[in-house]
Biopython code that builds the backbone (N, CA, C, O; Angstrom):
import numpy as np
from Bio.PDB.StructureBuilder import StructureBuilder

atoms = [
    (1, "UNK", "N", (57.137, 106.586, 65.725)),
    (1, "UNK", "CA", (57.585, 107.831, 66.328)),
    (1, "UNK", "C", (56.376, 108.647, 66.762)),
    (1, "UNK", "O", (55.483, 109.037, 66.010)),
    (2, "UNK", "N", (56.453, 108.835, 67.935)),
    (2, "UNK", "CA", (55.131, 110.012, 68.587)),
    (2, "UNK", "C", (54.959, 111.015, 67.991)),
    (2, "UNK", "O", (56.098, 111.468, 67.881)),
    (3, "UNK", "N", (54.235, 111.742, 67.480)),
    (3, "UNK", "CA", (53.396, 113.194, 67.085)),
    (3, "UNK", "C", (53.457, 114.476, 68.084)),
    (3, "UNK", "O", (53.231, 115.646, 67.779)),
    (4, "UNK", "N", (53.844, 113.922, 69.436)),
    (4, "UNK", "CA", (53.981, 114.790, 70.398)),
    (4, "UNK", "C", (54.880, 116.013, 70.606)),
    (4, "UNK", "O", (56.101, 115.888, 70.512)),
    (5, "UNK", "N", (54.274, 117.267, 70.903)),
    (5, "UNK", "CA", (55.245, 117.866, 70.544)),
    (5, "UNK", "C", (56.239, 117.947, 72.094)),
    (5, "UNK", "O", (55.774, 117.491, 73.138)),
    (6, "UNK", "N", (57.344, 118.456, 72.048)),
    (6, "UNK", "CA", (57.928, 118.993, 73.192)),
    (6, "UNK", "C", (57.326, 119.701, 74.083)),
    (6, "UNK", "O", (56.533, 120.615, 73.856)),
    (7, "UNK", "N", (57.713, 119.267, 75.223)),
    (7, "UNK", "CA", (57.364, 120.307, 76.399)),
    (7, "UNK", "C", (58.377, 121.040, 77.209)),
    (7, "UNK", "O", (58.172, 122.189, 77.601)),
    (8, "UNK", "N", (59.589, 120.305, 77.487)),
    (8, "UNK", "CA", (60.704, 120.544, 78.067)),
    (8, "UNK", "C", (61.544, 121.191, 77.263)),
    (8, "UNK", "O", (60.954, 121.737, 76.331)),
    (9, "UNK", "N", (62.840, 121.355, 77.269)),
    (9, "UNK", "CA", (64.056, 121.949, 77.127)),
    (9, "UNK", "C", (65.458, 121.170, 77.613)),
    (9, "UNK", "O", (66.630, 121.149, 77.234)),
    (10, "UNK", "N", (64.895, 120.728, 78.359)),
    (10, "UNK", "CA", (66.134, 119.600, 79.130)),
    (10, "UNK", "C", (67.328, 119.206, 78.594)),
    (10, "UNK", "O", (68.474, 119.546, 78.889)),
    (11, "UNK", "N", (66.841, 118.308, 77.619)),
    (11, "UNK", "CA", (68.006, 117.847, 76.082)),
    (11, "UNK", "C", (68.454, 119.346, 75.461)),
    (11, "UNK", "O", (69.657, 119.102, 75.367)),
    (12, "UNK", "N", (68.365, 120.283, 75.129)),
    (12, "UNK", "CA", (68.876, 121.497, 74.427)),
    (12, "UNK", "C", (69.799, 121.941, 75.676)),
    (12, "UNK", "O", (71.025, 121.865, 75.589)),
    (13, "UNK", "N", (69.169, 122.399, 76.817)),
    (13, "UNK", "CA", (70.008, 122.520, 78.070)),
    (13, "UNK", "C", (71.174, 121.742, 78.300)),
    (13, "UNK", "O", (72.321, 122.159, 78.143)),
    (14, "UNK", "N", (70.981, 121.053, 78.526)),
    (14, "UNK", "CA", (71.987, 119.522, 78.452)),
    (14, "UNK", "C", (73.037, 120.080, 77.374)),
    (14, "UNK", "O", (74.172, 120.356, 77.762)),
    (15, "UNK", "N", (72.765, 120.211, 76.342)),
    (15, "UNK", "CA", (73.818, 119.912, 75.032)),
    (15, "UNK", "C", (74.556, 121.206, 75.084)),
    (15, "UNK", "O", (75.784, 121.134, 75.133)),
    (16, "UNK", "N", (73.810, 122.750, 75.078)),
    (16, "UNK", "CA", (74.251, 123.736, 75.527)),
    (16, "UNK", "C", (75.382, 124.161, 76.743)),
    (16, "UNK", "O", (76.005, 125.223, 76.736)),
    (17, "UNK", "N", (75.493, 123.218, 77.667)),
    (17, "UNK", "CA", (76.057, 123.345, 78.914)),
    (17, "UNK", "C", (77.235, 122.338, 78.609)),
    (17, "UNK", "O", (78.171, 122.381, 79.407)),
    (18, "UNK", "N", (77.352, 121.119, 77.199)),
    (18, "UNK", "CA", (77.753, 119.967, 77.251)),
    (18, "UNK", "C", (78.255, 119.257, 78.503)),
    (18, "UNK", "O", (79.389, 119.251, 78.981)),
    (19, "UNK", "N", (76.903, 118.532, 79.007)),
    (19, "UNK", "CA", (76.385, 118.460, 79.832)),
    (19, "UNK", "C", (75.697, 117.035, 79.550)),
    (19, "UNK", "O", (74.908, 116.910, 78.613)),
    (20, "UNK", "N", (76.053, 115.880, 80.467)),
    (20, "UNK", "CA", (75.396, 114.233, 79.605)),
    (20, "UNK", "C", (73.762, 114.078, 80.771)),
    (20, "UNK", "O", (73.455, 114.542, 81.870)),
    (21, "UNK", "N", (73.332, 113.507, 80.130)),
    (21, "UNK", "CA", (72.176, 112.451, 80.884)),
    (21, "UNK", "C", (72.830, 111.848, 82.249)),
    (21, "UNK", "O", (72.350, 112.070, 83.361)),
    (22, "UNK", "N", (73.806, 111.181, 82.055)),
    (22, "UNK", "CA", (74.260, 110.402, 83.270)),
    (22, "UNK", "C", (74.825, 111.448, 84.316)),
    (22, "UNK", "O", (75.002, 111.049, 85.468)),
    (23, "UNK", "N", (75.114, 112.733, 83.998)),
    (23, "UNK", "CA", (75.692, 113.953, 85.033)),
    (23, "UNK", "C", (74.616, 114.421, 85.507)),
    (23, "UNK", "O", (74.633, 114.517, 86.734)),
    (24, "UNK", "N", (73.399, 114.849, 84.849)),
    (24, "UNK", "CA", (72.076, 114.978, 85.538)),
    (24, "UNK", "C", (71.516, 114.013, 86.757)),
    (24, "UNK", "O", (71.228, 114.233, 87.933)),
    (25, "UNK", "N", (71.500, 112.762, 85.860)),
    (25, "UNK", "CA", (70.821, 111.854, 86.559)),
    (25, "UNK", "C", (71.629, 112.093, 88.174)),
    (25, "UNK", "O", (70.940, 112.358, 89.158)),
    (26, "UNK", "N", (72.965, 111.977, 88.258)),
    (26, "UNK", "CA", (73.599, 111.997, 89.374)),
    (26, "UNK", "C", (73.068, 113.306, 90.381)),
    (26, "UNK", "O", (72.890, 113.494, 91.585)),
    (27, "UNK", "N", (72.985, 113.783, 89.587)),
    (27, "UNK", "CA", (73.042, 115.411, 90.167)),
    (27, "UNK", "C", (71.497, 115.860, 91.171)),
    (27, "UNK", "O", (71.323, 116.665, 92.087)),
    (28, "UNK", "N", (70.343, 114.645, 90.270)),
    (28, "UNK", "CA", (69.056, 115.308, 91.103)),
    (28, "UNK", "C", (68.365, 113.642, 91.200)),
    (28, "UNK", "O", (67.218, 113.198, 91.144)),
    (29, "UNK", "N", (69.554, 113.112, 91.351)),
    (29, "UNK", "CA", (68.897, 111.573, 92.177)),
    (29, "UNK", "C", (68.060, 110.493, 91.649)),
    (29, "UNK", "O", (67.466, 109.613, 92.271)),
    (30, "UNK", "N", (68.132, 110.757, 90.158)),
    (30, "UNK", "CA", (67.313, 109.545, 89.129)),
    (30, "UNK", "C", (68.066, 108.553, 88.431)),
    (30, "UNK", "O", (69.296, 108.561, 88.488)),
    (31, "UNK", "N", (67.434, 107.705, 87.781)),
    (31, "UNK", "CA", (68.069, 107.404, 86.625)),
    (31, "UNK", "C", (68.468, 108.048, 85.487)),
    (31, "UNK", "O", (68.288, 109.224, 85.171)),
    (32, "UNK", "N", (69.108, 107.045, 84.816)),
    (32, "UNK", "CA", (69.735, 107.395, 83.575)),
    (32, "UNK", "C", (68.201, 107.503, 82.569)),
    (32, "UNK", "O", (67.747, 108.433, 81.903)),
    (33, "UNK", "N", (67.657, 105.997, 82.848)),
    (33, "UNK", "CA", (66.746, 106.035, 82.015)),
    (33, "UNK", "C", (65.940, 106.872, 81.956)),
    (33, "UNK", "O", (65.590, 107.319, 80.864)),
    (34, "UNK", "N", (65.230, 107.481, 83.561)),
    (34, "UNK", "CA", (64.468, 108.611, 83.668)),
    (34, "UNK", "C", (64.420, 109.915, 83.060)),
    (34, "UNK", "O", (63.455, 110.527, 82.604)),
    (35, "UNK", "N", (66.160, 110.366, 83.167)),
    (35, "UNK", "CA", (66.522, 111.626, 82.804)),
    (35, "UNK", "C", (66.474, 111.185, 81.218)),
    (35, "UNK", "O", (66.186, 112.224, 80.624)),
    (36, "UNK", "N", (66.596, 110.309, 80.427)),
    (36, "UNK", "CA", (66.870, 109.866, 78.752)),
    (36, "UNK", "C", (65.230, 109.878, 78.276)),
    (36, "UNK", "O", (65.038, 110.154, 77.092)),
    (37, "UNK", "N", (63.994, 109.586, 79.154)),
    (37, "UNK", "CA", (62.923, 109.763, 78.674)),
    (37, "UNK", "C", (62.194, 111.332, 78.900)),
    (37, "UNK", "O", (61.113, 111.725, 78.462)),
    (38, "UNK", "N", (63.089, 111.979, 79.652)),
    (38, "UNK", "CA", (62.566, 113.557, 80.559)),
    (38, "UNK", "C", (63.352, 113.932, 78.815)),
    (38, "UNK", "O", (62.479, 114.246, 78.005)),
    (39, "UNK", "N", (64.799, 113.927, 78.224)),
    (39, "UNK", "CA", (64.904, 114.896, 77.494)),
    (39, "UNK", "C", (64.052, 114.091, 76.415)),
    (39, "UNK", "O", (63.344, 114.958, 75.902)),
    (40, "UNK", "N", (63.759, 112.850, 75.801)),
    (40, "UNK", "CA", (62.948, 112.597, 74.532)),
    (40, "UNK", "C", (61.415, 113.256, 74.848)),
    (40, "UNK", "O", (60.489, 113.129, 74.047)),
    (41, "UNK", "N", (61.304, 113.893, 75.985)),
    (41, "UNK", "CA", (59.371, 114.325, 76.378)),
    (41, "UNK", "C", (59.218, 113.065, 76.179)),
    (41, "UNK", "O", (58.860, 113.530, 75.096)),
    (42, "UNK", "N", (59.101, 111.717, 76.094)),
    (42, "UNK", "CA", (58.398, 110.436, 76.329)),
    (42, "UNK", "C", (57.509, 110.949, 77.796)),
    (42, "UNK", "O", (56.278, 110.946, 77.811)),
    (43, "UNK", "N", (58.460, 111.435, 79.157)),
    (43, "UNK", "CA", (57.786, 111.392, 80.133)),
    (43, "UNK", "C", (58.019, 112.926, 80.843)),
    (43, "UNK", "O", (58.677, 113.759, 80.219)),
    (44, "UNK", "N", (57.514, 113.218, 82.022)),
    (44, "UNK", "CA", (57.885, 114.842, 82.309)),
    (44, "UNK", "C", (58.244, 114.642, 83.861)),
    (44, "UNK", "O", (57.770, 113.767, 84.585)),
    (45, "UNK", "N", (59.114, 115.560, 84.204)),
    (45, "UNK", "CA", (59.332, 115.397, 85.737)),
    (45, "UNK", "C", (58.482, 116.297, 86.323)),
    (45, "UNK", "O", (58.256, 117.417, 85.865)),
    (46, "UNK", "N", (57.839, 115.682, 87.674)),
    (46, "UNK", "CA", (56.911, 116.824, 88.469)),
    (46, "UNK", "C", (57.980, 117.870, 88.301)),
    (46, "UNK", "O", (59.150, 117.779, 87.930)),
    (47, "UNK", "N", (56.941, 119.307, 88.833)),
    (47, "UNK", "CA", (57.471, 120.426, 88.961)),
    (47, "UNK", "C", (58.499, 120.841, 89.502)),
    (47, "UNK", "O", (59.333, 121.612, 89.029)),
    (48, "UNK", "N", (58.463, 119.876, 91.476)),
    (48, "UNK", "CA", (59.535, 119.525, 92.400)),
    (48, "UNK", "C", (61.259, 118.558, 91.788)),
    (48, "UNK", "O", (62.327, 118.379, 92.372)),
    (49, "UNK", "N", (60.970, 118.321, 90.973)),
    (49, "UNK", "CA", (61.984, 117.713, 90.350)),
    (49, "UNK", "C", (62.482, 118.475, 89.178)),
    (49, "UNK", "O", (63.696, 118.610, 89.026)),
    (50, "UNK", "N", (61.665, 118.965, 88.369)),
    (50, "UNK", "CA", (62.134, 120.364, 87.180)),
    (50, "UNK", "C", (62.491, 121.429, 88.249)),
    (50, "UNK", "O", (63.227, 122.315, 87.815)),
    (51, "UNK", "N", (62.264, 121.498, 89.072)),
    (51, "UNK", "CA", (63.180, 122.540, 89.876)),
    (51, "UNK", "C", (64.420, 122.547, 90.189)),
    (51, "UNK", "O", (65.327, 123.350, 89.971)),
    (52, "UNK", "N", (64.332, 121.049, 91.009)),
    (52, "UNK", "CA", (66.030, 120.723, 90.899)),
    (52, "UNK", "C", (67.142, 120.522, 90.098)),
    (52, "UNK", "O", (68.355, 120.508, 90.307)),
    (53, "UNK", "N", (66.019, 120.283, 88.574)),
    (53, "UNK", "CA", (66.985, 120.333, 87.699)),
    (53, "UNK", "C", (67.507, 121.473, 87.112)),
    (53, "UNK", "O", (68.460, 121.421, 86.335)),
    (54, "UNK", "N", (66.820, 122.734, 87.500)),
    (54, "UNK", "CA", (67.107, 124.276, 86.888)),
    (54, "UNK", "C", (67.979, 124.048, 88.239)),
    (54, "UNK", "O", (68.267, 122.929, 87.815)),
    (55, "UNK", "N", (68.229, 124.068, 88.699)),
    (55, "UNK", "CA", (69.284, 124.501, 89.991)),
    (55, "UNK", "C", (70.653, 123.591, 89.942)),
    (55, "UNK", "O", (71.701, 123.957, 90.473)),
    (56, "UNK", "N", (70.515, 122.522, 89.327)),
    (56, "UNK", "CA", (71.477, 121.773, 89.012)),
    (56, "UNK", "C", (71.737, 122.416, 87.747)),
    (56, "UNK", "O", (72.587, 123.148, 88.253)),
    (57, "UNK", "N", (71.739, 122.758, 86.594)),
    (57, "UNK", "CA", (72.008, 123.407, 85.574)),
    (57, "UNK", "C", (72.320, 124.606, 85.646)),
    (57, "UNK", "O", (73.121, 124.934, 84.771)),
    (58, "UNK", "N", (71.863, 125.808, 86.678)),
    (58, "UNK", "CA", (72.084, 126.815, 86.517)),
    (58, "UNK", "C", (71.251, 127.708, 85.998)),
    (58, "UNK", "O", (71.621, 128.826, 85.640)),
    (59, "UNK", "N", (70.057, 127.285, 85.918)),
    (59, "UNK", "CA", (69.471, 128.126, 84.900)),
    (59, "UNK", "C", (67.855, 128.743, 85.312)),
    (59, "UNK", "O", (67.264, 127.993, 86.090)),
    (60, "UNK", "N", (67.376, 129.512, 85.056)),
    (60, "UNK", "CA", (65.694, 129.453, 85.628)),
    (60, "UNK", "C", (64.757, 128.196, 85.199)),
    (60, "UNK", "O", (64.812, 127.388, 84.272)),
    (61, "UNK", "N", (64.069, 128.350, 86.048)),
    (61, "UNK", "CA", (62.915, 126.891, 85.422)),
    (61, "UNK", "C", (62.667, 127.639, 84.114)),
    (61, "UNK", "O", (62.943, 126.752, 83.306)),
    (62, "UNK", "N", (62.314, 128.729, 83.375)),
    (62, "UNK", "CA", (61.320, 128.425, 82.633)),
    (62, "UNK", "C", (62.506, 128.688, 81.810)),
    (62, "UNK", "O", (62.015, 129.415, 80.946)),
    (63, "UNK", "N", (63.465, 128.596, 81.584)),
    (63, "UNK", "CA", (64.400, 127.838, 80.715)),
    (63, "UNK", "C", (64.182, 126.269, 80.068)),
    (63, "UNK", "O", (64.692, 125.969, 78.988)),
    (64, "UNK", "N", (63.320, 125.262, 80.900)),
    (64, "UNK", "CA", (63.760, 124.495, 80.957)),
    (64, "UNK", "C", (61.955, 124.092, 80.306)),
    (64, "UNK", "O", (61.473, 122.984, 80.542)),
    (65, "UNK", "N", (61.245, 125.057, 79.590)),
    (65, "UNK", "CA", (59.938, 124.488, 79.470)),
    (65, "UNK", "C", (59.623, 125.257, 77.878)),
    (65, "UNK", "O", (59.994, 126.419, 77.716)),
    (66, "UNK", "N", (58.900, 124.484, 76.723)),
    (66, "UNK", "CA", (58.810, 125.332, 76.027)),
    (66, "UNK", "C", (58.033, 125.992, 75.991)),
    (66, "UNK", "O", (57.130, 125.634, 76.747)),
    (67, "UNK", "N", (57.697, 127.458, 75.138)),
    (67, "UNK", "CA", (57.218, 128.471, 75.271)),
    (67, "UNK", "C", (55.876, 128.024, 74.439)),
    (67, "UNK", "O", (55.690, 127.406, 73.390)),
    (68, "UNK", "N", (54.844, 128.780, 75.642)),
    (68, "UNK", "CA", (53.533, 127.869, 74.797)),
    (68, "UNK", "C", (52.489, 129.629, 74.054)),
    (68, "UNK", "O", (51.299, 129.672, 73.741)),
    (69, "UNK", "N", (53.411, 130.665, 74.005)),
    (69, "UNK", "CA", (53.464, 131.626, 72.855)),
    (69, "UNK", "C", (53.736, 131.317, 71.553)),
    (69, "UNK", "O", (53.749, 132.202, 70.698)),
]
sb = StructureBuilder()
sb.init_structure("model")
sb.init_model(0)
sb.init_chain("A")
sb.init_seg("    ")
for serial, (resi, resn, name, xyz) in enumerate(atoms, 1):
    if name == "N":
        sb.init_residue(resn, " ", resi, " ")
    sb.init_atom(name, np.array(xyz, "f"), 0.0, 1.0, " ", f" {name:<3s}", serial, name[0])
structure = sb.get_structure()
């Protein structure tokens, strides 16, 4: 298991909205797998793509990033 901490919000967003991986993925044109490693932080979506996903969710980007306060 990685040491890494979070960067995103994605997965909390997601669960909050109950809201799946596979409704994202549809929604801003990826995979399943993509969007399943974006909420574990394994990997991060450029900025241009965390955008679309605050707009597909509803929400501001920096909803979607954790707070580095």
């Amino acid at each position: 298991m990685s040491t890494r901490k979070p960067i995103n919000r994605i997965r909390v967003v997601l669960a909050e909205q109950d809201r799946t991986n596979k409704w994202l993925a549809e929604k801003v044109g990826k995979s399943r797998t993509t969007v399943s490693r974006w909420c574990t932080n394994e990997m991060q979506p450029s900025l241009e793509t965390l955008r679309d996903v605050a707009y597909a969710l509803g929400v501001d980007i920096r909803e979607l990033l954790v707070s580095t306060l």
